[in-house]
DSSP file (Angstrom, degrees, kcal/mol; ACC not computed):
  #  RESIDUE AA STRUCTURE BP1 BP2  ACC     N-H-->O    O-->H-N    N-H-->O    O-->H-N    TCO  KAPPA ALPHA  PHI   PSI    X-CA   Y-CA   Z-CA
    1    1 A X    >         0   0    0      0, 0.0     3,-1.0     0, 0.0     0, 0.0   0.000 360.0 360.0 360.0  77.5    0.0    0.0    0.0
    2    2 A X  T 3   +     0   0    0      1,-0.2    35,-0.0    38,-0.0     0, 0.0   0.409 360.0  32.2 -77.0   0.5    2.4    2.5   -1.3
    3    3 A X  T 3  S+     0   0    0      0, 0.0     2,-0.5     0, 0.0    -1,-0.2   0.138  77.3 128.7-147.1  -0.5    0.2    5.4   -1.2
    4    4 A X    <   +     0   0    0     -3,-1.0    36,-0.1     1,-0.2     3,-0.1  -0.568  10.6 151.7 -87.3 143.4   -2.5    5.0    1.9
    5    5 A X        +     0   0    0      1,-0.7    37,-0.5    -2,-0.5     2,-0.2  -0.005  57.2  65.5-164.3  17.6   -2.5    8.1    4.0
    6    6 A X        -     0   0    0     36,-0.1    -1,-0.7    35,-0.1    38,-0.2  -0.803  57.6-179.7-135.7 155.1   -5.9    7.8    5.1
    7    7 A X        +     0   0    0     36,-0.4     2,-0.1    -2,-0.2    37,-0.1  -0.194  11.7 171.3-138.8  68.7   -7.6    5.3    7.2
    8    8 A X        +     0   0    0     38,-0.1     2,-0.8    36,-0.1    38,-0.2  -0.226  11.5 170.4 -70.7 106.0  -11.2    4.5    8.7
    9    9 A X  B     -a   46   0A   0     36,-2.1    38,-3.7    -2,-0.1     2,-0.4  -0.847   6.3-178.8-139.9 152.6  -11.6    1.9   10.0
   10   10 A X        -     0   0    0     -2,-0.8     3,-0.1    36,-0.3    38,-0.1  -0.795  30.0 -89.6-127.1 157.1  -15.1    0.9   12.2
   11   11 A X        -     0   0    0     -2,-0.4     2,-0.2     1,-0.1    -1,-0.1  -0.038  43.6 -95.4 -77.4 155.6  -16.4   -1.9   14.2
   12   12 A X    >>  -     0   0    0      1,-0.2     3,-0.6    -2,-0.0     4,-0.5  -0.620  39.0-136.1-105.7 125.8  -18.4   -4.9   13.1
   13   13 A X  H >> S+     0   0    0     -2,-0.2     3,-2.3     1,-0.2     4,-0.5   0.917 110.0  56.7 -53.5 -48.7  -22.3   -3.3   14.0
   14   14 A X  H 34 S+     0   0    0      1,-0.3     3,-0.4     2,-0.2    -1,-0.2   0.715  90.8  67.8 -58.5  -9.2  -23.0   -6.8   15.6
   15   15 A X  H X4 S+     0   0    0     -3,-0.6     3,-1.1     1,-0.2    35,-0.4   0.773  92.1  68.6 -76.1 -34.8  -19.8   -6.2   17.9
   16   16 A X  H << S+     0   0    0     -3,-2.3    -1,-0.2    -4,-0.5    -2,-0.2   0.816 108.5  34.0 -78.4 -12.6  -22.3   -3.2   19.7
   17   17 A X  T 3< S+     0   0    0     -4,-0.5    -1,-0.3    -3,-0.4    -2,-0.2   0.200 116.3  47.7-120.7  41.3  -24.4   -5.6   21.1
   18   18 A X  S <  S-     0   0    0     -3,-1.1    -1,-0.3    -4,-0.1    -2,-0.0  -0.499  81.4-120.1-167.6  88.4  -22.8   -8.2   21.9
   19   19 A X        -     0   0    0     -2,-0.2    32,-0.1    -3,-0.1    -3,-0.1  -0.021  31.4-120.0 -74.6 134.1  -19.1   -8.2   24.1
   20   20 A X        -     0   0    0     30,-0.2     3,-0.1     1,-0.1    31,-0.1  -0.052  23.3-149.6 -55.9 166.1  -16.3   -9.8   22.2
   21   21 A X  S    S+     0   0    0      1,-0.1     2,-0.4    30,-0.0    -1,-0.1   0.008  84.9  55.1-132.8  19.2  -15.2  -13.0   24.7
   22   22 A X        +     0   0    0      1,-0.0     3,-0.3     3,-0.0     2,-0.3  -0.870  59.5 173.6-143.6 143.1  -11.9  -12.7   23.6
   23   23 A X        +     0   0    0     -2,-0.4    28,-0.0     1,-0.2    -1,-0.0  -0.349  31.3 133.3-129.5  66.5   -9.5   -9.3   23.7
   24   24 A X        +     0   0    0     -2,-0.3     2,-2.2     1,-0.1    -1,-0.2   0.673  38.7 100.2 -89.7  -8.2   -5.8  -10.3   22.5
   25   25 A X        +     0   0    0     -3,-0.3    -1,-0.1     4,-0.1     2,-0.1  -0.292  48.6 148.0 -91.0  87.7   -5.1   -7.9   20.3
   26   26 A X    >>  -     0   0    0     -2,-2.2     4,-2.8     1,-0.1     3,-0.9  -0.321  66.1 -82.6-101.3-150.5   -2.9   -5.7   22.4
   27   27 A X  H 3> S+     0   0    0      1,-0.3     4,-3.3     2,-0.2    -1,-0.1   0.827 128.7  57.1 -78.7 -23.5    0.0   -3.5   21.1
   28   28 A X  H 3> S+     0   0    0      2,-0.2     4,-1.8     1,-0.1    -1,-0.3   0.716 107.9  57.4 -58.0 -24.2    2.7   -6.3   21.0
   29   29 A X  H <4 S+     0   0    0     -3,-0.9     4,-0.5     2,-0.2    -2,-0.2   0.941 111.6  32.7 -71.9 -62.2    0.0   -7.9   18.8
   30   30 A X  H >X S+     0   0    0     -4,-2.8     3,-2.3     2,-0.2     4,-0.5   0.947 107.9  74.0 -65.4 -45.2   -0.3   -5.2   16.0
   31   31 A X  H >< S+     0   0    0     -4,-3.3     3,-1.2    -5,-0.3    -2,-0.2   0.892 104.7  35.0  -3.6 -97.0    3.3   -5.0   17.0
   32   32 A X  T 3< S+     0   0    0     -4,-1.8    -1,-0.3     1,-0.2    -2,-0.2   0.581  92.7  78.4  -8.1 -47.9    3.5   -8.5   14.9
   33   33 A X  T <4 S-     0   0    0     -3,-2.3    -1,-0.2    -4,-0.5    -2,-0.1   0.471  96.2-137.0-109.0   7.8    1.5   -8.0   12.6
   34   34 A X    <<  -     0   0    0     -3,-1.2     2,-1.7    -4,-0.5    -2,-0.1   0.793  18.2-167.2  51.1  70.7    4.4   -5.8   10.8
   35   35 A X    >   +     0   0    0     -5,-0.4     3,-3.1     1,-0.2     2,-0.4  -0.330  16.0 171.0 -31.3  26.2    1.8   -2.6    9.6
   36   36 A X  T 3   +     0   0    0     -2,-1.7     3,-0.3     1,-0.3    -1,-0.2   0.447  67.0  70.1 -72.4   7.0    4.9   -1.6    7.5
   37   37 A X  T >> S+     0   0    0     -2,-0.4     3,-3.9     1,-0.2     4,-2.3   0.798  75.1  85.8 -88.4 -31.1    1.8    1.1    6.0
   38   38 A X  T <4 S+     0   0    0     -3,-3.1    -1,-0.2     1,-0.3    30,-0.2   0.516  72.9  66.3 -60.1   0.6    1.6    3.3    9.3
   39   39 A X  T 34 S+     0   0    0     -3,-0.3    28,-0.6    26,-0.2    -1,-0.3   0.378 101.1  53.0 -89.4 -20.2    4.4    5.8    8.5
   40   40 A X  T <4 S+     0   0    0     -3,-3.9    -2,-0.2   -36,-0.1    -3,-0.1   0.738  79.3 115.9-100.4 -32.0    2.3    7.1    5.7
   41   41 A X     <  +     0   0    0     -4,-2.3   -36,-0.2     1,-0.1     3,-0.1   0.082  33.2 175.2 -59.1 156.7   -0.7    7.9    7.3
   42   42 A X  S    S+     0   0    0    -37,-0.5    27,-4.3     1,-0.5    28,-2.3   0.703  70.2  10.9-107.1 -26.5   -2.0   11.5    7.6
   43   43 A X  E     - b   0  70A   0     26,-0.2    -1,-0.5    25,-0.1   -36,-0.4  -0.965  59.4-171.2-170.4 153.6   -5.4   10.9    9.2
   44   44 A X  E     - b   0  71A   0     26,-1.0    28,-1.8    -2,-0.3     2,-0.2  -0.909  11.0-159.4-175.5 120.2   -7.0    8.5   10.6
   45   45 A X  E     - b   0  72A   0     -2,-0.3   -36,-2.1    26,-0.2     2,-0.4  -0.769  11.2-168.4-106.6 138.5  -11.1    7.3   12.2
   46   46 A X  E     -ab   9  73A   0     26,-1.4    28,-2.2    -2,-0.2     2,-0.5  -0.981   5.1-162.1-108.8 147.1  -11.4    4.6   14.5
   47   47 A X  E     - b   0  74A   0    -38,-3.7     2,-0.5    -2,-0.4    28,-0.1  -0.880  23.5-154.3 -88.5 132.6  -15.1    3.4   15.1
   48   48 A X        -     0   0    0     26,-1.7     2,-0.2    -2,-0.5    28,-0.2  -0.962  16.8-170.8-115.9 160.9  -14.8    1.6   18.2
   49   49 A X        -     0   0    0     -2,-0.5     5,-0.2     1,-0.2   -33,-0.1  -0.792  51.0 -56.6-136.9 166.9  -17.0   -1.2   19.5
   50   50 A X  S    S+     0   0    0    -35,-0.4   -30,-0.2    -2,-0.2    -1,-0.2   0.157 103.0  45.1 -53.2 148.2  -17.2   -2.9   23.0
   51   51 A X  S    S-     0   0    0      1,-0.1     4,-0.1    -3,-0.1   -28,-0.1  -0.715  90.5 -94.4  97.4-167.3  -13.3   -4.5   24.0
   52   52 A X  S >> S+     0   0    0     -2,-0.2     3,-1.4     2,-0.1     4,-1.3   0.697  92.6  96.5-129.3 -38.6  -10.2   -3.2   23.8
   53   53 A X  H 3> S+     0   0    0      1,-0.3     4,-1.2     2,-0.2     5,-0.1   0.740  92.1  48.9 -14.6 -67.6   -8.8   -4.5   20.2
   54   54 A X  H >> S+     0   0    0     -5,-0.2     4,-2.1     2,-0.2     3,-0.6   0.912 112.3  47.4 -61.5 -40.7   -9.8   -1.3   18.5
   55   55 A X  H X> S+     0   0    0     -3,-1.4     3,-3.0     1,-0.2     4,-2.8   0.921 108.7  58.9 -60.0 -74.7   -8.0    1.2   21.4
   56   56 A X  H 3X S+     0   0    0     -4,-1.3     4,-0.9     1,-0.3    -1,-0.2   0.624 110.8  36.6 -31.8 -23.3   -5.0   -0.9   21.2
   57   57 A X  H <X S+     0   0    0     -4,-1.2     4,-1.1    -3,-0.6    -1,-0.3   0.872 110.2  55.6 -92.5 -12.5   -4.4   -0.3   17.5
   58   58 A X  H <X S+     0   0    0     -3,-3.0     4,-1.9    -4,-2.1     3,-0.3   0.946 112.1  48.1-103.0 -30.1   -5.3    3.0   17.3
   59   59 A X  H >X S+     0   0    0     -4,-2.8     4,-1.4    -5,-0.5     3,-0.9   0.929 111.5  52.1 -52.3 -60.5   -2.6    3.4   20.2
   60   60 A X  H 3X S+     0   0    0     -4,-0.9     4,-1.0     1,-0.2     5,-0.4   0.736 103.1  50.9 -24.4 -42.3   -0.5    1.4   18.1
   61   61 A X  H 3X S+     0   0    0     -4,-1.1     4,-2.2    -3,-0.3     3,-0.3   0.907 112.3  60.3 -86.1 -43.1   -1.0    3.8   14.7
   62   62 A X  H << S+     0   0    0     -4,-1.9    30,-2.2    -3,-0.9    31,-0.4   0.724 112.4  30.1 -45.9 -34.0    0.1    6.9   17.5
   63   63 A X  H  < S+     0   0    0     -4,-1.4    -1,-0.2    28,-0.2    -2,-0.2   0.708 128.9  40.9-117.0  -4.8    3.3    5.8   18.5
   64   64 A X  H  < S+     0   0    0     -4,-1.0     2,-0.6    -3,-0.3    -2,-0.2   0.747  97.1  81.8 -97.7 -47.3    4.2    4.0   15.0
   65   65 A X     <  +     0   0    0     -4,-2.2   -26,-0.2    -5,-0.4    30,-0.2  -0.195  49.2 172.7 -63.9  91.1    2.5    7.1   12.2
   66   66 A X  S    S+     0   0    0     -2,-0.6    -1,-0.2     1,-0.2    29,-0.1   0.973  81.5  44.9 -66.9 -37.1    5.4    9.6   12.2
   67   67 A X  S    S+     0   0    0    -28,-0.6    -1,-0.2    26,-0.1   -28,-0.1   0.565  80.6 130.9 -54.0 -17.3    3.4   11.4    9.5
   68   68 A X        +     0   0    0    -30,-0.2   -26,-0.2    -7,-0.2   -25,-0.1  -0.181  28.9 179.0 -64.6 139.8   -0.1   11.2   11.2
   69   69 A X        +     0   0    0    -27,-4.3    27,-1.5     1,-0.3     2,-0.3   0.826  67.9  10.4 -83.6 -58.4   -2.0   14.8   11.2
   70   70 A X  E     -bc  43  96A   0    -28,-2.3   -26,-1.0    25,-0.2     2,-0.5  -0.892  56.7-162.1-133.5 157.7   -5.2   14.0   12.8
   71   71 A X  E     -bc  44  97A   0     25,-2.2    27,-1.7    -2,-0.3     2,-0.3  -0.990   9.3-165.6-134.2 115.1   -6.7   10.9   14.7
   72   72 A X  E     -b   45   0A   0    -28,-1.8   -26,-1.4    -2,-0.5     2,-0.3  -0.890   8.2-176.9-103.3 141.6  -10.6   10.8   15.1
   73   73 A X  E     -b   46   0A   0     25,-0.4    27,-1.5    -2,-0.3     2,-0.5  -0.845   6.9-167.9-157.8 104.5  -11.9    7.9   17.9
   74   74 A X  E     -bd  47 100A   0    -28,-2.2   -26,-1.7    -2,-0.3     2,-0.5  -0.776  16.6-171.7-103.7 140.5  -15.4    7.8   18.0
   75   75 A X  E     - d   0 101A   0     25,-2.6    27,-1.3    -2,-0.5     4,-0.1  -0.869  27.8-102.0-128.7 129.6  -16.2    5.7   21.4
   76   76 A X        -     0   0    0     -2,-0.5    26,-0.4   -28,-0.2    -1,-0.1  -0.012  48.2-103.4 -40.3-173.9  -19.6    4.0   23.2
   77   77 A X  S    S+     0   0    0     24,-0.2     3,-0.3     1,-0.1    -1,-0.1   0.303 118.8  56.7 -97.5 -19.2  -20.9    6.3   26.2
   78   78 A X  S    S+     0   0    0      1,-0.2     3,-0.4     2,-0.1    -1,-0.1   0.407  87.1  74.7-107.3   2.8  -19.2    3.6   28.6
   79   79 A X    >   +     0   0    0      1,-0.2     3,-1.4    -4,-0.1    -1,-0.2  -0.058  49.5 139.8-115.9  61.5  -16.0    3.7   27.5
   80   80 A X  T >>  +     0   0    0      1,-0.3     3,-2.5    -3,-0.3     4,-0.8   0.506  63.3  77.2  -3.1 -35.1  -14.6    7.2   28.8
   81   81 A X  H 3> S+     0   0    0      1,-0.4     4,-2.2    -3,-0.4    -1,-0.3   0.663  71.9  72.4 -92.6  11.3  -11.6    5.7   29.5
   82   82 A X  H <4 S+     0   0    0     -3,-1.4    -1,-0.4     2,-0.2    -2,-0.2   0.309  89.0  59.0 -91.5  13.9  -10.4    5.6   26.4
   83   83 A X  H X> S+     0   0    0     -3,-2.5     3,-0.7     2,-0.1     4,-0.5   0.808 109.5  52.5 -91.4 -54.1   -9.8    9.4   26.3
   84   84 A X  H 3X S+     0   0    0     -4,-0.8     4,-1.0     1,-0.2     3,-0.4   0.858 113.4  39.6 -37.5 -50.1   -7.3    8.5   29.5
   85   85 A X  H 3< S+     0   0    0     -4,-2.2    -1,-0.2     1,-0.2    -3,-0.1   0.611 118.5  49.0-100.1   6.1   -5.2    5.5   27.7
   86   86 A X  H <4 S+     0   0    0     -3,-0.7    -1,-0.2    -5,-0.3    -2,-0.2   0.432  98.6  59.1-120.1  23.4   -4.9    7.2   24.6
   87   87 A X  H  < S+     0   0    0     -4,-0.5     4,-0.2    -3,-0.4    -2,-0.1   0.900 104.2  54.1 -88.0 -44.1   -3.9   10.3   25.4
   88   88 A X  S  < S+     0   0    0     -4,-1.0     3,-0.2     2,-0.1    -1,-0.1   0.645  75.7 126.7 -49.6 -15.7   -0.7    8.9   27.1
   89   89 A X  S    S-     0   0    0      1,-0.2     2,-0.9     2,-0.0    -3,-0.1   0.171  70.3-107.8 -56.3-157.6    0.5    7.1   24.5
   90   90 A X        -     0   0    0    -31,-0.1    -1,-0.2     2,-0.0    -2,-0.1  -0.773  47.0-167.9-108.6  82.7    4.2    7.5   23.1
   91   91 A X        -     0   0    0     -2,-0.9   -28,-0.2    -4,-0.2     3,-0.1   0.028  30.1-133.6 -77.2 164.5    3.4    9.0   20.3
   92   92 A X  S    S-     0   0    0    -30,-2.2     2,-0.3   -27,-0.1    -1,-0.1   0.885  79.9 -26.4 -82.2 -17.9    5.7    9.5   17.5
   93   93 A X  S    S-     0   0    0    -31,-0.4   -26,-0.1   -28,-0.1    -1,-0.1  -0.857  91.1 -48.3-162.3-172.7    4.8   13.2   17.0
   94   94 A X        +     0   0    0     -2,-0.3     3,-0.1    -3,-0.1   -28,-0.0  -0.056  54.1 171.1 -52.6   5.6    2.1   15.7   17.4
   95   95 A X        -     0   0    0    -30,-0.2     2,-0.5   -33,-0.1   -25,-0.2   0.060  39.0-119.4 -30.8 166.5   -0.8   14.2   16.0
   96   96 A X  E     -c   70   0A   0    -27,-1.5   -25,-2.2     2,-0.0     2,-0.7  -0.983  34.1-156.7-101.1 102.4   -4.3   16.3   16.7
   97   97 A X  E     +c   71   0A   0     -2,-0.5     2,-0.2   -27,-0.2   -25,-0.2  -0.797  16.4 176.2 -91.7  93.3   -6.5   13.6   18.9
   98   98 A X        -     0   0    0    -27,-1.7   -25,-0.4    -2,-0.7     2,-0.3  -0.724   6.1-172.0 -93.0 143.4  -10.1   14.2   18.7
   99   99 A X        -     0   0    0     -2,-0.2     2,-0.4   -27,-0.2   -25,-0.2  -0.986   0.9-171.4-137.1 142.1  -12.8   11.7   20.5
  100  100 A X  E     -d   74   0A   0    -27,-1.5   -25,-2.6    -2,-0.3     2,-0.8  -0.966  28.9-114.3-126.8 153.7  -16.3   11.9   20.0
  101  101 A X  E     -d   75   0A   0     -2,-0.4   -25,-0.2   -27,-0.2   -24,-0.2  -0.703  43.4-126.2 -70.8 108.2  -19.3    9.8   22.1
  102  102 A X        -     0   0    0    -27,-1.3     2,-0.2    -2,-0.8   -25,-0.1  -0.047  33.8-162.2 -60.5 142.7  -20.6    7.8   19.4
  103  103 A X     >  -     0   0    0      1,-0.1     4,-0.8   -27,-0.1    -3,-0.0  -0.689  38.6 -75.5-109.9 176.4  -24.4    8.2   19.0
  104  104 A X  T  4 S+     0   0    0      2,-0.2    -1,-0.1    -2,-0.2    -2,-0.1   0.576 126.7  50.5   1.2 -54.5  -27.2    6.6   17.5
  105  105 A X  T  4 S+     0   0    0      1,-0.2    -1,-0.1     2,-0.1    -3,-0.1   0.905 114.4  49.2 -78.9 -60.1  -26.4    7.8   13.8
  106  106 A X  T  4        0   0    0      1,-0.3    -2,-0.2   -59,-0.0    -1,-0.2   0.723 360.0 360.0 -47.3 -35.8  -23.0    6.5   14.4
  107  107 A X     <        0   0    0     -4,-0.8    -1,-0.3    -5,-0.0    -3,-0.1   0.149 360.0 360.0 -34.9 360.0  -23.9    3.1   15.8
């Protein structure tokens, strides 16, 4: 993918009602999975859905995307905490992190 430099990517709708029963994919995982594309992105949406998978890359695309501009991370109404463990991350730069509550339309 010599050229992607945007990326959206969103949650399975059946994933919102229904809790994943398994959550390995932390950042040693994406880690693996050798993403050799994240250095070009510029911007980048996560949808997220119930579990951790989706926080864990988008931390992952933060501390790997030296290029990334902007990060959008739209998140259920119970997961709050995701503004807290992805704000720390080690990011590689400056990215702009925006989170929104996901709503209804968004669902």
């Amino acid at each position: 993918m010599p050229t992607l430099n945007t990326l959206h990517i969103d949650s399975d709708i059946s994933s919102l009602f229904h809790k994943p029963k398994a959550r390995g994919c932390n950042r040693k995982y994406w880690k693996s999975q050798n993403l050799n594309f994240t250095d070009q992105l510029k911007e980048v949406t996560v949808v997220l859905s119930n579990g951790f998978n989706g926080m864990e890359l988008a931390r992952y695309i933060l501390e790997q995307a030296e290029n990334l501009e902007k990060m959008v991370i739209f998140y259920l109404p119970h997961q709050s905490y995701v503004i807290k463990k992805v704000k720390p991350s080690k990011m590689a730069l400056t990215a702009t992190i925006v989170f929104h509550i996901k709503t209804a339309e968004k669902q």
